[in-house]
N, C-alpha and C positions, 0 to 999 in steps of 0.2 A: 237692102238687107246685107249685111257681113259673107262675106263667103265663109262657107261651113270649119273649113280648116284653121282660117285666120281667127273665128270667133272662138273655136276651143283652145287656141292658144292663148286668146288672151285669157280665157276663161282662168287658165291653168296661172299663166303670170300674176294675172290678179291676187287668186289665191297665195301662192306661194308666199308674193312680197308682201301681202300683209300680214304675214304670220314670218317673216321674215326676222332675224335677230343674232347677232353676231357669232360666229362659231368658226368651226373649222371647215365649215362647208360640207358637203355631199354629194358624191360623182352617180353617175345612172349606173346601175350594174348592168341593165341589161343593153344591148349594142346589136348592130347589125348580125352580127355574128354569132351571138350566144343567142340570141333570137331563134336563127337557121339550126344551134345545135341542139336546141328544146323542143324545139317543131321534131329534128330526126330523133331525138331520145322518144318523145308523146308517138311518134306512127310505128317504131322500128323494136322497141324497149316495153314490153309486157310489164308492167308492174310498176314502171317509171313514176305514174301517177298512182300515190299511192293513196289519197284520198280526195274527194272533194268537201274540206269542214263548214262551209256556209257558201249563204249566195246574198245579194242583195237585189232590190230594183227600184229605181227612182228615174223621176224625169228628169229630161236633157235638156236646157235653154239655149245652148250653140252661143254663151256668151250674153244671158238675156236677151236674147232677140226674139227668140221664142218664147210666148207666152201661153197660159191655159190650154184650149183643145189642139194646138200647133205644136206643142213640147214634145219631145219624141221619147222612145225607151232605150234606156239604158239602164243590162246588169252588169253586178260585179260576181265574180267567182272568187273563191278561197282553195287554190288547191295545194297541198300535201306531195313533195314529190320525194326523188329517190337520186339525189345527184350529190356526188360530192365534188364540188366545181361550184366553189361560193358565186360564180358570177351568173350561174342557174340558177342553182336551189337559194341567193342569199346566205344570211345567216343561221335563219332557224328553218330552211327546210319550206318556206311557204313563198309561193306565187301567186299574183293577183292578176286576174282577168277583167279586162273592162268591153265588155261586147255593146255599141251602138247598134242599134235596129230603127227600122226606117218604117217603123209602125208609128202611132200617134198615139201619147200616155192618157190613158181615160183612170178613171178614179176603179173601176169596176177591172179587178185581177183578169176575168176571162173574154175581154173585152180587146183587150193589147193584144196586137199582132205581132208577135217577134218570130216572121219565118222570112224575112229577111233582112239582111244584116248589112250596114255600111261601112264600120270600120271597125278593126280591134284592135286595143293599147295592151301592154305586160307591165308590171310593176313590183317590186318585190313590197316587204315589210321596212319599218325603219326599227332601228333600236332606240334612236332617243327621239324626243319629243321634237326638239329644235333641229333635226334632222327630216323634220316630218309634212307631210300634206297636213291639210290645218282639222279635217275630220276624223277623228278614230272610230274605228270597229270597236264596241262599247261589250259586244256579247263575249268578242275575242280579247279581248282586250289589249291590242295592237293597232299601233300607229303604220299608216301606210308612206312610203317611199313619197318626197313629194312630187318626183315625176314621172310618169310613164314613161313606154316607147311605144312610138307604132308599129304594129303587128304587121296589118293590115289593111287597107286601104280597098273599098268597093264601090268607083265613084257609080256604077249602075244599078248597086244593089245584086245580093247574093243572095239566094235562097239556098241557103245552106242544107237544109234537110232533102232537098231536090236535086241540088247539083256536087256530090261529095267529093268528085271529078278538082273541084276548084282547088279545092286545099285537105289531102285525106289524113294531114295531122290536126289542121285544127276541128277537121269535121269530128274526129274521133275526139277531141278532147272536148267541145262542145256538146258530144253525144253522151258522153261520163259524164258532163255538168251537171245537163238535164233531168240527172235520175236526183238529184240534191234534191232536198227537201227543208233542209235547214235552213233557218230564216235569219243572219244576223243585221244588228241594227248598226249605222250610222251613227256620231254626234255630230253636230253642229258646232260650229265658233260660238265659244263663250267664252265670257271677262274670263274663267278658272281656265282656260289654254292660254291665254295672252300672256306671254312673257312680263313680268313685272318691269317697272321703272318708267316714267313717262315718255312717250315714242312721238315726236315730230315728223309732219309732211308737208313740205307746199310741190303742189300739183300744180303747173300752168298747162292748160291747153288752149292750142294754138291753131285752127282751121285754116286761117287765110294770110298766105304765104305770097300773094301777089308781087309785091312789090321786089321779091329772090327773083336771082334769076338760076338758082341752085336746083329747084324743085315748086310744083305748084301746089294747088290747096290739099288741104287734109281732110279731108270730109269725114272719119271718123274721129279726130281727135277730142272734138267735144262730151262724146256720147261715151268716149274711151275713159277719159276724165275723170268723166261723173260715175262710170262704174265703181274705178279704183275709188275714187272720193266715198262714194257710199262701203263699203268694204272692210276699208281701213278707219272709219268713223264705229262700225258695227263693233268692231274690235277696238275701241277706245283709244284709239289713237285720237290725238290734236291734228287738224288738216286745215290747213288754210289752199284755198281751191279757187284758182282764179284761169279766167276766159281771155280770150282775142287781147293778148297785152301787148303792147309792143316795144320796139328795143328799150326806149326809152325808160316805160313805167315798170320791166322788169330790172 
């Protein structure tokens, strides 16, 4: 199995570059640092968060690795804040919360455990599309930033409603989350997000590197492959997708 960190990045990669298409690109806004000043604005600043406008919750595959009753939960938040320090509040004023919990996703709402928590990402909004994660908020109607940062990191699991001691800015903003009731939805990639014009890919993966004396096998690289391969086929891209080649036949 993928370690948990390495499978949500690729998670995130995958997504990215197949909605990927020429532009001027897009930097993270949020950093180490603005991170640390959004945490002391959420514990120290009464009114900072000025709303929370939706929430979402879907499962978490850690990269397809996780399937059915093993997928874990993962929400998103929508919060409303009060900064004027574009590289907090973004541009329109909205932050996105992505809480992992180290429950197991069952189809039945009161069923999911989310009293504790493994890790949390921030994100803002994006303003254009090609600027964007490949899923819009369909009720809000906003494209999300297409990468996160880590917040937070709980490799033993946090039972945050237990232990408020651990982090008393995200407990408080997580405890604001919780009163949300608003439900917004997700889209999915579809042909109508796919940048027009026809999109070329060859993928070779490559496992067994024996013969280097650079580095040894790749054990994930087949399974890595055929993610990206599946992905970028979903979103109509042409892919030609090839296995164990070597110097020669590449």
């Amino acid at each position: 199995r993928l370690h948990r960190d390495y499978a949500h990045d690729l998670e995130r990669f995958v997504n990215s570059f197949a909605s990927w298409q020429p532009a001027d690109g897009t930097a993270r806004k949020f950093n180490g640092a603005s991170i640390e000043r959004f945490l002391s604005k959420v514990e120290k600043e009464e009114g900072f968060i000025a709303e929370v406008i939706g929430f979402n919750e879907f499962p978490y595959t850690h990269g397809r690795t996780l399937v059915g009753s093993n997928r874990e939960i993962e929400r998103e938040y929508w919060f409303e804040v009060a900064a004027d320090d574009a590289r907090i509040s973004g541009q329109d004023g909205l932050v996105i919360l992505h809480v992992h919990f180290a429950g197991k996703w069952h189809e039945v709402w009161s069923r999911r455990d989310r009293s504790t928590i493994t890790q949390i990402n921030i994100r803002h909004t994006a303003q254009h599309e090609e600027d964007a994660f490949w899923k819009k908020c369909v009720d809000l109607d906003k494209w999300r930033e297409q990468y996160g940062e880590r917040v937070r990191s709980f490799p033993g699991g946090w039972k945050w409603k237990e232990r408020p001691e651990v982090s008393p800015a995200l407990h408080k903003l997580l405890s604001i989350a919780e009163k949300c009731t608003r439900f917004v939805r997700g889209k999915s990639a579809s042909t109508e997000n796919v940048p027009t014009g026809k999109r070329r890919a060859l993928i070779i993966a490559n496992s067994n590197y024996d013969d280097t004396r650079s580095f040894g096998n790749l054990p994930n690289a087949n399974k890595d492959g055929q993610q990206l391969n599946d992905i970028l086929r979903r979103m109509k891209w042409d892919v030609a997708f090839k296995m164990e080649l070597g110097l020669t036949r590449m």
